[in-house]
Backbone as CSV, one residue per row, in Angstrom:
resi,resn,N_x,N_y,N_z,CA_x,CA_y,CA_z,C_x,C_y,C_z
1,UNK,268.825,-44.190,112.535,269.487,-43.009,112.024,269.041,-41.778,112.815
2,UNK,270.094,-41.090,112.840,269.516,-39.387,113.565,269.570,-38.392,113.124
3,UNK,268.456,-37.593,113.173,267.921,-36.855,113.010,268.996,-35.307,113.085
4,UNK,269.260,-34.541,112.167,270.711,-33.722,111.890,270.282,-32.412,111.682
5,UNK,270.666,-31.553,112.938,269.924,-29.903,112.037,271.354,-29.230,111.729
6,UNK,271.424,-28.239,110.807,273.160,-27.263,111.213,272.195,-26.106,110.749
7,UNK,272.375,-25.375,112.047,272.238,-23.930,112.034,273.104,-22.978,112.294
8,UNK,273.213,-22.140,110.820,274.416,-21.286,110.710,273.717,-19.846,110.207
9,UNK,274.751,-19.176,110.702,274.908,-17.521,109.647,275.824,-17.612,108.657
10,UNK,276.099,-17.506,107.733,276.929,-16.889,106.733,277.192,-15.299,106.243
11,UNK,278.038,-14.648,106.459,277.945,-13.079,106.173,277.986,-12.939,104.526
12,UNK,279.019,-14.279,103.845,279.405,-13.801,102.556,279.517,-14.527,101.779
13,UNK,279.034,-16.060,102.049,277.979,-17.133,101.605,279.696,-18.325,101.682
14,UNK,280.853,-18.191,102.651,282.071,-18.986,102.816,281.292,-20.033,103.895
15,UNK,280.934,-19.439,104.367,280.035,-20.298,105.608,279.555,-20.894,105.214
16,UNK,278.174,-20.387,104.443,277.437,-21.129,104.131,277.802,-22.556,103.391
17,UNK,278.667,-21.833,102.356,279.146,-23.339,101.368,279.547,-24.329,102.390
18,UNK,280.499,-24.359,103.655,280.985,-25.231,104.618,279.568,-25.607,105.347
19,UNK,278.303,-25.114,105.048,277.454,-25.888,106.156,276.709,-26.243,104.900
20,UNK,276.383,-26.550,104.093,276.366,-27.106,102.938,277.109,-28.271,102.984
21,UNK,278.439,-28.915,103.149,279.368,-29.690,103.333,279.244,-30.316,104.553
22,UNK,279.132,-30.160,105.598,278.909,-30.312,106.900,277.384,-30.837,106.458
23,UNK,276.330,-30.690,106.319,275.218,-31.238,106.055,275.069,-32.118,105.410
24,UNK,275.836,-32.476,104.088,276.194,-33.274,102.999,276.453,-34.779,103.733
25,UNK,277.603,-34.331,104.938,277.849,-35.348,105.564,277.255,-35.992,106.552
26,UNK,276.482,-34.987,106.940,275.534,-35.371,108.212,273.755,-35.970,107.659
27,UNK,273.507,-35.409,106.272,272.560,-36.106,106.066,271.396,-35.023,106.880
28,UNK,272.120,-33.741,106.881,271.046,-33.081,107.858,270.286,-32.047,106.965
29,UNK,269.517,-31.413,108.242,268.451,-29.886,107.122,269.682,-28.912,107.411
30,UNK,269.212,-28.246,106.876,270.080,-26.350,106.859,268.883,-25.711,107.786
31,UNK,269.467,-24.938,108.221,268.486,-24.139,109.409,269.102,-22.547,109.370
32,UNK,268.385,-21.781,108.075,269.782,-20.901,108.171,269.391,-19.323,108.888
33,UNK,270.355,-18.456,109.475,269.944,-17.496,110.186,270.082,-16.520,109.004
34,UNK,269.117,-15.326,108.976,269.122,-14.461,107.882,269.885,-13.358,108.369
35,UNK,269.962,-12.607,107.162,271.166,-11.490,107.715,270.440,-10.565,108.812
36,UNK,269.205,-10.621,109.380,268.500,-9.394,110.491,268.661,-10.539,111.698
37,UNK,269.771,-11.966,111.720,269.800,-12.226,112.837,268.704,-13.355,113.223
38,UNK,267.672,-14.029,112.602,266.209,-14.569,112.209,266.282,-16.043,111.630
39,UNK,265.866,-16.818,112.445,265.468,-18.467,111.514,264.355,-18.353,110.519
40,UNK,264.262,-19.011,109.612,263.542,-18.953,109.140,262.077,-19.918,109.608
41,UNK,261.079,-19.787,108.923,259.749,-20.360,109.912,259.606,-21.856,109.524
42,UNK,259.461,-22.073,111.075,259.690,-23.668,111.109,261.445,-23.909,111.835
43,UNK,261.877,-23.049,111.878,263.225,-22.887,112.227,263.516,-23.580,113.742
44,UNK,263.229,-23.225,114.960,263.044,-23.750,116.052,262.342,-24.683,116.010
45,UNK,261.422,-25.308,115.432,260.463,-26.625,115.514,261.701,-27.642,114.806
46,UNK,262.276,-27.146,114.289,263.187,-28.741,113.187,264.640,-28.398,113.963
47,UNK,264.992,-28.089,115.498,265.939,-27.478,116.124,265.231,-28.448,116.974
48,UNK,263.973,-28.249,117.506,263.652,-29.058,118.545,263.583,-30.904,118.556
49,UNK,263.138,-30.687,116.950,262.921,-32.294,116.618,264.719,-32.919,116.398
50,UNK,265.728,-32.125,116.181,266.939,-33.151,115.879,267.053,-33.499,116.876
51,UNK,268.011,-34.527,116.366,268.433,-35.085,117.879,270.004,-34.229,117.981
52,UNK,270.632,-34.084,116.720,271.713,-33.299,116.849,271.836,-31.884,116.190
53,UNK,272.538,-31.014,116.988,272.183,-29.674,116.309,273.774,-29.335,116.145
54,UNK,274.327,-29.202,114.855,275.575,-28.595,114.492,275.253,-26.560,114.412
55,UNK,275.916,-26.231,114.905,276.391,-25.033,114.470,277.921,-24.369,113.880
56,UNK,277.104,-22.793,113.076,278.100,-22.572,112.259,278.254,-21.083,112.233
57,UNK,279.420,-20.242,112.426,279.086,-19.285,112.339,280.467,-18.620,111.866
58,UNK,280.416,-17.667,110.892,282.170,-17.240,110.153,282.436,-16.132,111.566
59,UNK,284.263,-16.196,111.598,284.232,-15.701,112.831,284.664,-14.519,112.747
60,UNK,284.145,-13.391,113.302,284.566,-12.050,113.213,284.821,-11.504,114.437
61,UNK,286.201,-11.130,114.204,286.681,-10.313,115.397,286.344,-10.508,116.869
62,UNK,286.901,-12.253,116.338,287.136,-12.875,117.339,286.336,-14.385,117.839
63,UNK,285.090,-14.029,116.945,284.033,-14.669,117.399,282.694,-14.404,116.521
64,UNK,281.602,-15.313,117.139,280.892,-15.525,116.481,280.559,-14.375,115.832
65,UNK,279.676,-13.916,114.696,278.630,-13.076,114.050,277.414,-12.746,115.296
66,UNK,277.332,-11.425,115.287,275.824,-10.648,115.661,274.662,-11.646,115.383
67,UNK,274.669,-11.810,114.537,273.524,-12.905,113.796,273.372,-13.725,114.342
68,UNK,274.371,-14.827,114.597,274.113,-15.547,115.130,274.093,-15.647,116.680
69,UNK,274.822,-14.750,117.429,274.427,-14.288,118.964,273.212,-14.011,119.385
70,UNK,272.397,-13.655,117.800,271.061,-13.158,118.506,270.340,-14.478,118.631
71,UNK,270.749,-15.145,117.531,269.839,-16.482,117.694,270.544,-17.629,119.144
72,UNK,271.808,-17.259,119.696,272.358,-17.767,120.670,271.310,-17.259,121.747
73,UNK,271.238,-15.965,122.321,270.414,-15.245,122.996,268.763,-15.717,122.923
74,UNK,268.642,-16.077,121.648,267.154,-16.346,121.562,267.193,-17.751,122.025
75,UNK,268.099,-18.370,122.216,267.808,-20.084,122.531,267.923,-19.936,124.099
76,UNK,267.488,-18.879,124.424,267.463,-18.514,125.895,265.927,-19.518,126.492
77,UNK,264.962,-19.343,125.639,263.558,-20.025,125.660,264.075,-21.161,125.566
78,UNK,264.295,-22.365,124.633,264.205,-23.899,125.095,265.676,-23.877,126.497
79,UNK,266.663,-23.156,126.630,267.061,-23.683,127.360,266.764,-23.431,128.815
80,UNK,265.946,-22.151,129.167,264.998,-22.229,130.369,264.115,-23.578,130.935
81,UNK,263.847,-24.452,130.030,263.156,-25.135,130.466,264.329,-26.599,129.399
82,UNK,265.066,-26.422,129.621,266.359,-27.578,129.029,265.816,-28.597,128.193
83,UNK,265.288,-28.052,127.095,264.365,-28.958,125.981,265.275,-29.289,125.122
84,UNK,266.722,-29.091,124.978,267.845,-29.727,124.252,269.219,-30.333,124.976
85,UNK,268.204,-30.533,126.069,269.211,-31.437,127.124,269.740,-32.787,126.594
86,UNK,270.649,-33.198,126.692,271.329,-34.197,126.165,271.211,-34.484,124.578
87,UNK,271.234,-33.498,123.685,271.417,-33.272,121.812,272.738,-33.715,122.358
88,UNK,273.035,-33.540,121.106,274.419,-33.972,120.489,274.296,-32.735,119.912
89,UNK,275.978,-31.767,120.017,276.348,-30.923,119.552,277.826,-30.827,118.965
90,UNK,277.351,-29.993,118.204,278.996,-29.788,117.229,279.078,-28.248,117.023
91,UNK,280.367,-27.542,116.308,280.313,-26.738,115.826,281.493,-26.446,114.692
92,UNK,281.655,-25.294,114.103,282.331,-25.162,112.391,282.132,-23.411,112.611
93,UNK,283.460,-22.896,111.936,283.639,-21.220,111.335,284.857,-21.561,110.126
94,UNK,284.679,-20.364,109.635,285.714,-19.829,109.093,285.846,-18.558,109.011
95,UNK,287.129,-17.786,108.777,287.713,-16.856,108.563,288.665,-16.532,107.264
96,UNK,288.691,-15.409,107.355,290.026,-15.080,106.132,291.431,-15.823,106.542
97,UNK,292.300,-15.249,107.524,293.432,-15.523,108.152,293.311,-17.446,108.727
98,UNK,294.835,-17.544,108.611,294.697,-19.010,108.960,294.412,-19.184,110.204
99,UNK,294.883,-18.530,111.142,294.443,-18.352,112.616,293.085,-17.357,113.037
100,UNK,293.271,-16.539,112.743,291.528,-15.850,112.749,291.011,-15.669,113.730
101,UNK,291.949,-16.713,115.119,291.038,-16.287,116.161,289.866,-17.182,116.333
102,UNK,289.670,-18.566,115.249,288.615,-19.402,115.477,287.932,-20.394,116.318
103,UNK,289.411,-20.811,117.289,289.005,-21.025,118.344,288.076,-20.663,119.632
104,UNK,288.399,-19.582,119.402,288.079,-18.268,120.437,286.129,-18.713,119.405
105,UNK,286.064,-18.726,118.898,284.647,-19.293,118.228,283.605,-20.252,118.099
106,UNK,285.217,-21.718,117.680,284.281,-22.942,118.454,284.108,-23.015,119.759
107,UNK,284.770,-22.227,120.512,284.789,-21.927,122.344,283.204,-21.269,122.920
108,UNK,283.065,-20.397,121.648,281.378,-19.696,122.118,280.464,-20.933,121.847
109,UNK,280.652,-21.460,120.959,279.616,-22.600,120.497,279.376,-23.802,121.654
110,UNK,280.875,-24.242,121.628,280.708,-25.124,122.988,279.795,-25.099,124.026
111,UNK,280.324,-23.644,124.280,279.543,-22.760,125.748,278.413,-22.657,125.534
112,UNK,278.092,-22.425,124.593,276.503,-22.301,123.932,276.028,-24.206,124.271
113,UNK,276.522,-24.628,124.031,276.076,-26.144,123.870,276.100,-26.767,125.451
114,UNK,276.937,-26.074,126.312,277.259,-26.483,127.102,275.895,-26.104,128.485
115,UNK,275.654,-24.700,128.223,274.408,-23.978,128.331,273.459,-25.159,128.673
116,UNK,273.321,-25.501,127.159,272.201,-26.035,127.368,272.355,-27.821,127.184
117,UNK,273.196,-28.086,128.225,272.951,-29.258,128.589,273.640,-30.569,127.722
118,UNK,274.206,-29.887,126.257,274.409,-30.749,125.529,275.896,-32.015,125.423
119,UNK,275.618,-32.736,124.675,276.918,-33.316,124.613,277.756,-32.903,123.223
120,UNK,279.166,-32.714,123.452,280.048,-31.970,122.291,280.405,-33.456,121.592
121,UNK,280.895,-32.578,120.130,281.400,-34.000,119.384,282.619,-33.165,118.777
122,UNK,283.566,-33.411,118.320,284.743,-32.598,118.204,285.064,-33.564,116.439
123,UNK,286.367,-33.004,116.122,286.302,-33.976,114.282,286.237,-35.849,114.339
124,UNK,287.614,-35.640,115.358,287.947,-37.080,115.540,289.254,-37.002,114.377
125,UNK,289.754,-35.967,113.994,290.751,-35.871,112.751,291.650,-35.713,112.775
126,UNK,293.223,-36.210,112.901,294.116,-35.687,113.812,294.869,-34.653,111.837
127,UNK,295.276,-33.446,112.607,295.990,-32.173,111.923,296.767,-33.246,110.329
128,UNK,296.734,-32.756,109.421,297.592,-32.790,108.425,299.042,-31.561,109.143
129,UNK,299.658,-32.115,109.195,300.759,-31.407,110.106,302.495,-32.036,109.636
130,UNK,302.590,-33.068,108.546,303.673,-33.327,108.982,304.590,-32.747,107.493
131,UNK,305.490,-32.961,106.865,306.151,-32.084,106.565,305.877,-31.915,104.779
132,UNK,305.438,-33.182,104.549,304.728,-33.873,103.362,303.267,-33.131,103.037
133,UNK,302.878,-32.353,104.368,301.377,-31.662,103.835,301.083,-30.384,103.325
134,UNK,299.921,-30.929,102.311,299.261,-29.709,101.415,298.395,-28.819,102.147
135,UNK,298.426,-27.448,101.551,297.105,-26.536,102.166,295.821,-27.366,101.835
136,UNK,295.854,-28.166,100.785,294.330,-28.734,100.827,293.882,-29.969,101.310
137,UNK,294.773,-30.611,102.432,294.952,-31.787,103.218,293.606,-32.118,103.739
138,UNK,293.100,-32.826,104.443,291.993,-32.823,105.033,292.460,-32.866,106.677
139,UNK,291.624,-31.546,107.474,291.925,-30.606,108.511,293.595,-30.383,108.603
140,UNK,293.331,-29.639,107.176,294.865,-29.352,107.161,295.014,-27.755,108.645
141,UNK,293.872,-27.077,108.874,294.144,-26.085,109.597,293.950,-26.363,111.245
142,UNK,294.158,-28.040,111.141,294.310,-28.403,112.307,293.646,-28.477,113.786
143,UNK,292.307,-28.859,113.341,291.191,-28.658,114.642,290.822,-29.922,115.281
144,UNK,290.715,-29.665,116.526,290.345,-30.479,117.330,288.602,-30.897,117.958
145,UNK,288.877,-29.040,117.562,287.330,-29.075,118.627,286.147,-28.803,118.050
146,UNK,286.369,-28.824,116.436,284.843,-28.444,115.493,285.972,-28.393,114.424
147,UNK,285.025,-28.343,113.315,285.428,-28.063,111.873,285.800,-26.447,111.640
148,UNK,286.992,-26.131,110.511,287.668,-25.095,110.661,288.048,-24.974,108.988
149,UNK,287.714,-23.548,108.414,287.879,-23.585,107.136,288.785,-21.984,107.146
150,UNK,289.260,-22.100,106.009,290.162,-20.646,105.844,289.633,-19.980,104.194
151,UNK,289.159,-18.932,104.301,288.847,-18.672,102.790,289.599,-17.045,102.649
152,UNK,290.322,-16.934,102.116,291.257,-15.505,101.393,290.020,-14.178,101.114
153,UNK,290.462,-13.037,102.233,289.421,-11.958,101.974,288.942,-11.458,100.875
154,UNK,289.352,-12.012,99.990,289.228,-11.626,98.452,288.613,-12.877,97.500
155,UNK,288.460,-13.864,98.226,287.824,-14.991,97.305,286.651,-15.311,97.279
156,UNK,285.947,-15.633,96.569,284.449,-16.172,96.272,283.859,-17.652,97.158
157,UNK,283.523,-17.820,97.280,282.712,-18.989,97.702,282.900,-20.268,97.250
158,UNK,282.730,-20.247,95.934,283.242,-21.047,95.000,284.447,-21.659,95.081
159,UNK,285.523,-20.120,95.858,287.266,-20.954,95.481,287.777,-21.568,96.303
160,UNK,286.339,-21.578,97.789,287.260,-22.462,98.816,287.873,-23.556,98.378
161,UNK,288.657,-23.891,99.244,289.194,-25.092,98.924,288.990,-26.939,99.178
162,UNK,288.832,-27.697,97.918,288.136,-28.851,98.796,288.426,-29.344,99.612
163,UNK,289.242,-29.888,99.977,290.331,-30.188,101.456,289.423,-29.589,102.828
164,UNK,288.964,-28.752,102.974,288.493,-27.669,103.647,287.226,-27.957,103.633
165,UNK,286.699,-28.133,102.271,284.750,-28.852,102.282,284.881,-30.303,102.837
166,UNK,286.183,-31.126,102.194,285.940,-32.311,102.484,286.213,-32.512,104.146
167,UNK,287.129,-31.713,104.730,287.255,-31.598,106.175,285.979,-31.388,106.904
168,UNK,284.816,-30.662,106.329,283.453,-30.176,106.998,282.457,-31.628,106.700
169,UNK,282.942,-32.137,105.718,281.581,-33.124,105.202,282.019,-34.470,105.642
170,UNK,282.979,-34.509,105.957,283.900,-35.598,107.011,282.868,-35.409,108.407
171,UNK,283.302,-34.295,108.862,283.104,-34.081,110.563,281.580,-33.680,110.412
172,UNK,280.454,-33.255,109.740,279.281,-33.720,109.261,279.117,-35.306,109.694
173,UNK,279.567,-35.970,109.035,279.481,-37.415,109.109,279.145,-38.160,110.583
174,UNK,280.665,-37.747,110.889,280.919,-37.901,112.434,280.235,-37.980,113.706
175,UNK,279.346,-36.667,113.315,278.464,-35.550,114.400,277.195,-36.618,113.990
176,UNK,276.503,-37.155,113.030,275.605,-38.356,112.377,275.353,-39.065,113.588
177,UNK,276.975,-40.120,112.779,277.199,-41.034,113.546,277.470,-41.165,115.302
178,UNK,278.103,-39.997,115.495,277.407,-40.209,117.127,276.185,-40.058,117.515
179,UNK,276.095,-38.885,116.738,274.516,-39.079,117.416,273.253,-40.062,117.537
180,UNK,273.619,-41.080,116.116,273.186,-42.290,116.053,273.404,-43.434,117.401
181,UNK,274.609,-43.285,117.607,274.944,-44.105,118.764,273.840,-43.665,120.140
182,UNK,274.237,-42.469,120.622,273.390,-41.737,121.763,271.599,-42.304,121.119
183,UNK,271.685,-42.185,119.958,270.063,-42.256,119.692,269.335,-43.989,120.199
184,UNK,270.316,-45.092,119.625,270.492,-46.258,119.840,270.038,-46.807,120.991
């Protein structure tokens, strides 16, 4: 079995609940960035020990959170000396809007992953897309390249939708199980 970190920001705790879900499935720790941008202690040591590191970050205006850029910026140290060379990587946002611009998000993450050496894992889920589908489908918002949630600027945490958790705790799973394989 392998070893599962997801390190995320949450601005307004939508995130968070999806890396909550995403962890659920992966069987992993939470590694979470605080709102000054900050892991908590022990944070980089259980980053160094996974073998796979999911990230998560809600996407604003365009892209990742401050918060979590700083901790992107700060992974400047292991990847100077490529101490997460060949992880297994994933990544997950959400936004208000169904489009949001989240691509433009799992795209920083990639790059971030890509940085440092890693290998990507994408859902494996093909779109709820056909004419028969619900908003609460599983990857009903149609991602390819990481997990993708939509939560209404006005809703709680609580009202995401399951379709949307179960889409994160699915591709949780996923990100596991490859990495199990690579670990093998």
């Amino acid at each position: 079995m392998a070893t599962v970190a997801v390190v995320y920001h949450s601005g307004y705790g939508h995130t968070g609940r999806m890396a909550q879900s995403v962890a659920e499935g992966a069987g992993a720790m939470l590694v979470a960035i605080d709102a000054e941008g900050n892991l908590p202690e022990g944070g980089w040591e259980t980053l160094m020990a996974a073998d796979a590191i999911i990230m998560g970050s809600p996407t604003y205006m365009g892209t990742v959170s401050w918060q979590f850029k700083k901790f992107a910026d700060a992974s400047s140290k292991p990847w100077f000396s490529q101490q997460w060379k060949d992880k297994v990587f994933a990544g997950f946002t959400n936004s208000a809007t169904m489009n949001g611009d989240k691509l433009s998000t799992l795209h920083y993450l990639f790059t971030l992953a890509m940085q440092h050496s890693g290998i990507w894992v994408g859902t494996g889920m093909l779109p709820s897309n056909a004419k028969a589908a619900q908003r609460n489908d599983i990857n009903y918002v149609g991602s390819f390249s990481g997990a993708m949630a939509q939560s209404p600027s006005d809703s709680s945490p609580a009202e995401m939708l399951p379709g949307d958790l179960e889409t994160a705790r699915l591709f949780g799973k996923r990100v596991a199980e490859t990495a199990a394989k690579f670990k093998g």
